[in-house]
C-alpha angles and dihedrals in degrees: 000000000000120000117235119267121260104230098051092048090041087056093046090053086051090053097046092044091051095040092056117096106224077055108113112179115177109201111190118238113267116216114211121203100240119194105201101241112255116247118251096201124029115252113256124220125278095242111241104246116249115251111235092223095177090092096045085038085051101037085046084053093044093045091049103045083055096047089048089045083057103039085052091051090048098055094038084061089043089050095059095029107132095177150039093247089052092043095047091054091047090063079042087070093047089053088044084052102048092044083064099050099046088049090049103040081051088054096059119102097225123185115263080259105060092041095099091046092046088052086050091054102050078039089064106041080048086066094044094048085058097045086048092046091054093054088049091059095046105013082183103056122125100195105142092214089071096055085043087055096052091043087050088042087055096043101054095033089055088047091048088046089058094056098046103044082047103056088037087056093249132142110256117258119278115267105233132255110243115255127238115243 
């Protein structure tokens, strides 16, 4: 009778030993040169998402018309004013104005791009807020820093305004009609 080979008894005691449970077998870590595979074809770019600039284009236009509707309503007080105290709550409607559209300038959700411009543009209805407020507190003052204020306040957020209505595919603001005197 011919005796069992070794290699084939010496793997069934191997198996038994490291299927027991009380077996406890440590291999070391082996650590395996990798080369990354080489790409076959080159990565292409991750494509920039495309900015939906209907709601900021709506929520600016929104934002604007009631800013214009205020600052009517504003000169239109200041016009039959007959008093300090009228004239003083008609610049109160300027500053009210401007309150909402700061707040709501600051609530749109503008593209990364148009972040700097946005900023100018509450900058500069900031500037005229305190040149309004100024006048609130004294309707008859004649500082000229107040009107170079204004005249600073108009012209950046004009220039701000330009920017804006043009990236958001908007016509630019309308250029005012002088007023009598």
């Amino acid at each position: 009778m011919r005796s069992p080979t070794p290699i084939p008894a010496l793997l069934m005691t191997l198996a038994l030993v490291a299927c027991s449970p009380a077996a406890q077998v440590t291999t070391a870590p082996t650590v395996e040169a990798t080369t990354p595979a080489t790409p076959t074809t080159p990565p292409t770019a991750t494509p920039e998402p495309t900015v939906d600039l209907a709601p900021v284009a709506a929520a600016y236009l929104a934002m604007s018309a009631k800013l214009i509707q205020s600052n009517e309503a504003a000169v239109a007080g200041l016009h039959i004013a007959t008093s300090d105290a009228e004239a003083s709550a008609a610049y109160q409607v300027f500053v009210d104005g401007d309150d909402v559209a700061i707040a709501a300038v600051k609530a749109i959700a503008f593209p990364p791009d148009l972040q700097d411009e946005a900023a100018a543009f509450v900058a500069a209805l900031e500037k005229h807020k305190a040149a309004m407020a100024r006048l609130v507190a004294s309707p008859q003052d004649t500082d000229p820093t107040i009107d170079q204020m204004l005249n600073e306040a108009a012209a950046e957020s004009r220039a701000a305004a330009v920017t804006i209505r043009a990236a958001l595919g908007l016509p630019p603001p309308a250029t005012p009609a002088p007023q009598a005197t």
